[in-house]
C-alpha positions as CSV (number, residue, x, y, z in Angstrom):
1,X,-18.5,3.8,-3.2
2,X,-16.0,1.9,-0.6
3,X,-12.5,3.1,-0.3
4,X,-10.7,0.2,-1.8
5,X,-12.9,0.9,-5.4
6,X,-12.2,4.7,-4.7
7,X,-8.3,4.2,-4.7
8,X,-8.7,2.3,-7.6
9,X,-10.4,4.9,-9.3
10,X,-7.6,7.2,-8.1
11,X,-4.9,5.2,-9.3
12,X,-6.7,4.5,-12.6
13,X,-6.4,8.7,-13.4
14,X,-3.1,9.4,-12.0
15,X,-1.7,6.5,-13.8
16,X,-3.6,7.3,-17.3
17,X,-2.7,11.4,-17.6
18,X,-1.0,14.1,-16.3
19,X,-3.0,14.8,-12.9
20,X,-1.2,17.9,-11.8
21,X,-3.1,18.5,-7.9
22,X,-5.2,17.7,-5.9
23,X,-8.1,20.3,-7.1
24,X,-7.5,18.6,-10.4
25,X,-8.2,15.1,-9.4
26,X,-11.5,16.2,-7.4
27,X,-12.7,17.3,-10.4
28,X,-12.1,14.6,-12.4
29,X,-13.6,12.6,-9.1
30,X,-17.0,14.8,-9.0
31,X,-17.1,14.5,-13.3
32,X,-17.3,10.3,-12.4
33,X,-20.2,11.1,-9.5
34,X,-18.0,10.8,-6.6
35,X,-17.1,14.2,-4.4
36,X,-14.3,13.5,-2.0
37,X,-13.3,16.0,0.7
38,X,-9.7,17.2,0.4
39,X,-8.7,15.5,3.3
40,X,-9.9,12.4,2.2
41,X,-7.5,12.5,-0.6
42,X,-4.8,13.7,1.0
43,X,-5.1,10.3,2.5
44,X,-5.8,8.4,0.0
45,X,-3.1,9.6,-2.0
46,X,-0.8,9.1,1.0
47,X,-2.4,5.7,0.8
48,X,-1.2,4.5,-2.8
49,X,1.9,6.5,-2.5
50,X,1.3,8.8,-5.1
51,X,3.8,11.2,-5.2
52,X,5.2,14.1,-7.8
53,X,7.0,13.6,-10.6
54,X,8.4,15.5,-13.9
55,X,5.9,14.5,-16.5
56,X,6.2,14.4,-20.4
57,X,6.1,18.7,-20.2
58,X,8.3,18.9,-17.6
59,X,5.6,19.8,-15.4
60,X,4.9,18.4,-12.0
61,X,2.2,15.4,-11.8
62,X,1.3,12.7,-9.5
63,X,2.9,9.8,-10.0
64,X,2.3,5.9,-9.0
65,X,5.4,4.0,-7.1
66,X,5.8,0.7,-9.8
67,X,5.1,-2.0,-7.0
68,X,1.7,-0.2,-6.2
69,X,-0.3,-1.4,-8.8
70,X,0.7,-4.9,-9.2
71,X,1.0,-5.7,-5.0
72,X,-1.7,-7.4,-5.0
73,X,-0.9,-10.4,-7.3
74,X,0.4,-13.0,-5.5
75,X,3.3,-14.0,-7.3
76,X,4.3,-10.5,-7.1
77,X,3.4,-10.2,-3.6
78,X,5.4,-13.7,-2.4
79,X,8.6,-12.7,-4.2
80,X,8.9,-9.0,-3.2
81,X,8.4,-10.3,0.3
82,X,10.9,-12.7,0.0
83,X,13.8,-11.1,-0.9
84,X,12.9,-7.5,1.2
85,X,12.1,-9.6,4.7
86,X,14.7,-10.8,6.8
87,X,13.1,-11.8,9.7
88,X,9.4,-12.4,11.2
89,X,9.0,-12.3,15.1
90,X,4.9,-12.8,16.7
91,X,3.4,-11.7,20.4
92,X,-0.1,-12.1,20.8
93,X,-2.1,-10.1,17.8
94,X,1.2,-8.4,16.5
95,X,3.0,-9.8,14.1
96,X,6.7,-7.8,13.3
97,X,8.3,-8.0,10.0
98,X,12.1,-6.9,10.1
99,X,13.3,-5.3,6.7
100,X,16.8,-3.8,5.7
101,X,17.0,0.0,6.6
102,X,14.1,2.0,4.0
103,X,12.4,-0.8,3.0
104,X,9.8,-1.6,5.6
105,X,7.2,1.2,3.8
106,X,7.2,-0.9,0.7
107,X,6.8,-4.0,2.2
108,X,4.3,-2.7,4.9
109,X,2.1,-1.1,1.5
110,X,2.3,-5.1,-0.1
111,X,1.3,-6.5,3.3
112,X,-2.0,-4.3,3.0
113,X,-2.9,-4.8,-0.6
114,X,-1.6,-9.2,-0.4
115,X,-5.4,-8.9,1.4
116,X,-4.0,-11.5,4.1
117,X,-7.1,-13.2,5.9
118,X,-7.3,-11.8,9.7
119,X,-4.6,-8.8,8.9
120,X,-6.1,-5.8,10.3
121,X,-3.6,-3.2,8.8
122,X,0.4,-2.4,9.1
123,X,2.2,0.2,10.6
124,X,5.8,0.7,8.6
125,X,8.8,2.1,10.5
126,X,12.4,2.1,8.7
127,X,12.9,-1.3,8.9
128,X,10.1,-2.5,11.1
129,X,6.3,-3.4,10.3
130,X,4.0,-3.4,12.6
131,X,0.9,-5.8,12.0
132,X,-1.9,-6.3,13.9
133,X,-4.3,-9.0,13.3
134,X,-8.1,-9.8,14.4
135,X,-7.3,-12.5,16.7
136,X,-3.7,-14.6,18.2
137,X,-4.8,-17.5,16.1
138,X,-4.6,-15.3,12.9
139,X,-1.1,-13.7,14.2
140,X,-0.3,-17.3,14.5
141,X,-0.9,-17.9,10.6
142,X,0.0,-14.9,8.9
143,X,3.8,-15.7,11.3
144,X,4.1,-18.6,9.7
145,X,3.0,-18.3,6.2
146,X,5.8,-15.0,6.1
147,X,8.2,-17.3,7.6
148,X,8.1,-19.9,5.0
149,X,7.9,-16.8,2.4
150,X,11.3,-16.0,3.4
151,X,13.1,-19.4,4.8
């Protein structure tokens, strides 16, 4: 199974019940035929921004930011970008997208799941992301599709 279809399958648990750690959630993993190593979901919970929350008991679960599961639409996508990017500067295969102060990790995680043809991945400051594309020419495209995103 490829990452992408394994944090989906993450996501899918955390967001239907009360997933309480991370022993928990390998379990539920191996029950479905998939064994992860424990650092493997450490990083793949990192990866959808899980985090933990009070839960309908009061006990402590993993929880789903709200953006995370709907980042990928494109409406959803263009509009959160547009009103949390305030600038877009390009050199070569990087691409920098300049965000208010705490913002860039949420925009940087929408970046990765918009699945943006010759983005490699992001790298999310405060208010900096880092993106690094497969080639200048594709640096050149994703600069000025985000600049009309936000002009």
């Amino acid at each position: 199974m490829g990452r992408k279809k394994r944090l989906s399958l993450i996501a899918g648990l955390i967001s239907k019940g009360a997933v309480k750690g991370q022993e928990e959630l390998a379990s539920a993993l191996l029950r479905r035929g998939l064994r992860v190593s424990q650092a493997s979901l450490s990083r793949d919970l990192k990866a959808l921004g899980a985090s933990k929350a009070r839960g309908a008991d009061g006990s402590l679960v993993y929880a789903l930011p709200e953006a995370r599961p709907v980042a990928a639409a494109s409406g959803h996508f263009e509009k959160r970008f547009s009103t949390s990017a305030t600038g877009v500067r390009r050199s070569g295969f990087v691409v920098l997208v300049f965000t208010p102060p705490g913002e860039a990790p949420l925009v940087g995680r929408l970046l990765d799941g918009a699945d943006l043809p010759g983005l490699l991945g992001t790298v999310a400051g405060d208010d900096t992301i880092v993106c690094v594309c497969d080639m200048p020419g594709s640096a050149m495209k994703l600069e000025k599709k985000l600049k009309e995103l936000i002009t």
